[in-house]
N, C-alpha and C positions, 0 to 999 in steps of 0.2 A: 193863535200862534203861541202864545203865550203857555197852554195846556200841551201844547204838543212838546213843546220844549221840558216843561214838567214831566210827560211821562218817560219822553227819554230818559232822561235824568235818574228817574226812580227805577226805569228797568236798568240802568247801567249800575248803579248803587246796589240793585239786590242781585246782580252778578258778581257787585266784588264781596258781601256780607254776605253771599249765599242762600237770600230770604228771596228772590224774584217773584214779581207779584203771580200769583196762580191764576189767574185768570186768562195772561200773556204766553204762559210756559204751558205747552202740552205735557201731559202726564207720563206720555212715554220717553220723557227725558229723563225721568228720575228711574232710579234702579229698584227692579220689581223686589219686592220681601217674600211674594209668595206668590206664587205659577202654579195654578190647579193641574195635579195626574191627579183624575178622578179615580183610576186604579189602582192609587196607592193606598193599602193599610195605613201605611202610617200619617199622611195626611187628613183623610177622609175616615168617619163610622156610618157604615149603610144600615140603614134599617130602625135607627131608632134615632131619637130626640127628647131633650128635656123641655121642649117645645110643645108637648105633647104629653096628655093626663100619664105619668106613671112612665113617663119614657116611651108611650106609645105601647100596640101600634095604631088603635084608634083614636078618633076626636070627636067625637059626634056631637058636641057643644059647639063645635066651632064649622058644624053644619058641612063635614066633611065622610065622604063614604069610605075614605082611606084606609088600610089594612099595610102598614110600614113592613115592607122582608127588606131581606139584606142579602137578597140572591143577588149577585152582580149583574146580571144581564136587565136588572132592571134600571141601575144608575152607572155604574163603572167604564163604559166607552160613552157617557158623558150624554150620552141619548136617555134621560129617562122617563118611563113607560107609565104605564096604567094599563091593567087587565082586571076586566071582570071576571069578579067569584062566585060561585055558588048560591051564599048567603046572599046577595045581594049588593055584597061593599066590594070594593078592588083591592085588589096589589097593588102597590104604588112604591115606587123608589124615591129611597131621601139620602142624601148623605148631607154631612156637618159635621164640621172640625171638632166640635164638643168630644169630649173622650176620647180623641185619639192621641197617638202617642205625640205629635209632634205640638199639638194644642193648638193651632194658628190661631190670632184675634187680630181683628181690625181694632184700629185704635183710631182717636180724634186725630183727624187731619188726612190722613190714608185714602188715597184715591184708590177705587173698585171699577175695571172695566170687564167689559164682557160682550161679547157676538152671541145671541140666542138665536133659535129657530122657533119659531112659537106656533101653537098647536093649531091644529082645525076643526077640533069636534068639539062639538057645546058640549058645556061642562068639566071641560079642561080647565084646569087651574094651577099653572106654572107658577113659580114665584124664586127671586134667591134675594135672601135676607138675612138678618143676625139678632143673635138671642145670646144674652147673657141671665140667670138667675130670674128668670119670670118677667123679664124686663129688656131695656135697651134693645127693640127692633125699630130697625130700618126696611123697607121695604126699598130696595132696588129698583124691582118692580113686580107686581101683579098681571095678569094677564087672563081676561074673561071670555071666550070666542064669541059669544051673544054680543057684545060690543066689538065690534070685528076691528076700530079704528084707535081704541083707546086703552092706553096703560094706565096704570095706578101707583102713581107714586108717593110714601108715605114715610113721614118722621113719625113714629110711636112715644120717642122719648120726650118731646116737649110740644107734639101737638101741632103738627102742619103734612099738608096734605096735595094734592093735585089732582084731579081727574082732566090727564093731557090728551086728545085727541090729533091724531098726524095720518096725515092721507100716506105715508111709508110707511106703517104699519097696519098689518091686515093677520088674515088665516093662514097660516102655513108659510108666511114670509121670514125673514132675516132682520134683526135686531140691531145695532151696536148701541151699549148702553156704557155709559159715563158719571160715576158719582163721587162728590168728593162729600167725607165726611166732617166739613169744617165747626171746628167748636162753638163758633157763632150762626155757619149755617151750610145747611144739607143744600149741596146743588146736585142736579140731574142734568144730565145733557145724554140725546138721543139721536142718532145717528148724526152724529157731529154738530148740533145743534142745542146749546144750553136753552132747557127749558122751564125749568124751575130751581130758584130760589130760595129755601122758607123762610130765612132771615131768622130762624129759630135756634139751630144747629143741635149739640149731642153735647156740650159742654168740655171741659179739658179733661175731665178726668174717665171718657167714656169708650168701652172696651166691649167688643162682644165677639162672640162665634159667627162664622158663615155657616147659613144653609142653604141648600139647593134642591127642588121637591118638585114633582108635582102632584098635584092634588087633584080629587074630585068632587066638584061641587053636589050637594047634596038636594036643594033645590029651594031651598030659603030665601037667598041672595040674589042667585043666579040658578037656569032650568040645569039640572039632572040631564046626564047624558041618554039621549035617546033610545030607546029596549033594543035597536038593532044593532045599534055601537058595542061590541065587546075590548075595544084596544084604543090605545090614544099616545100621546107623546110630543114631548117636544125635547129641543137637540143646543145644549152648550160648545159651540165650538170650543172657544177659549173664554179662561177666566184669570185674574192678575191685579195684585193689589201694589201700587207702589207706594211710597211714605219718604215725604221730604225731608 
């Protein structure tokens, strides 16, 4: 009795000081700072990353067959692709706010949501995460299809991780993905369900760029897409960062 009376208490208190505990207040109460138009210039830069040796468009350190353009039809209606080349490696669409006009960065505290589509051919490797200066990524999430039931969720900055497994998530299915980037700690929640934790967080003073990519695996990690697969993809409905 006693605790329940406490929590009221403290949610009424962070209604009238406008601190309401986050964990009570959905995200989508707070007003978005940034609404992904993946079509937009001045939002988004396709095709390269400083994520990537030399701004891209390869990475093959990072066991990836990737070949970064900035033809729109590969990331700009929000579906982006993979196509096998000639050589060997793919076309693959990225975009990230890095270099663009408008700069967007998440910042400590800033909740990142998102509805994905996630792919079905092995060797797909979708991911939307942030990079600042060779540093500060967060992984959103990762997505393996060889693991058909499990995401990959990762703090880079101080070192926690999750390998989450959920029977709503498979090949070719629909996503909702939830992260809050709190100073003391990164939470994840998946389709409407808080799943991880890291109790680590990103610290106060921590800022990075969004990207958004898919990749292909090389075969290190996880298997190389199979020699009859020439195309792949997976599909961002929406994406929206709010910040209290």
């Amino acid at each position: 009795m006693l605790t329940e009376v406490l929590t009221r208490l403290r949610r009424l208190l962070g209604r009238v000081t406008g601190t309401a505990d986050r964990d009570t207040g959905p995200a989508s109460a707070r007003a978005p700072v940034f609404t992904a138009d993946f079509a937009s210039t001045s939002q988004w830069v396709a095709g390269r990353s400083w994520a990537y040796p030399d701004g891209g468009p390869t990475n093959p350190g990072d066991n990836k067959l990737d070949h970064l353009v900035a033809d729109p039809s590969y990331s700009r209606s929000g579906t982006f692709r993979a196509v096998r080349r000639p050589d060997g490696n793919w076309n693959t669409g990225l975009l990230t706010t890095e270099g663009s006009d408008e700069g967007f960065m998440v910042r400590a505290g800033d909740v990142l949501e998102s509805r994905v589509r996630l792919p079905a051919e092995v060797g797909a490797w979708p991911a939307i995460w942030t990079w600042l200066d060779g540093d500060n990524e967060i992984d959103v999430f990762e997505y393996h299809p060889d693991n058909p039931d499990l995401l990959e969720l990762s703090n880079h900055v101080k070192g926690g991780s999750r390998y989450h497994r959920d029977p709503s998530v498979s090949p070719g299915g629909w996503v909702d993905l939830k992260v809050e980037f709190g100073a003391r700690s990164v939470v994840w929640w998946v389709n409407g369900t808080r799943v991880f934790a890291d109790r680590r967080g990103v610290g106060r003073n921590w800022r990075a760029y969004l990207i958004v990519n898919l990749s292909v695996c090389a075969g290190r990690y996880h298997p190389a897409p199979d020699p009859d697969v020439s195309e792949m993809s997976f599909e961002v409905e929406y994406l929206r960062v709010q910040r209290p």
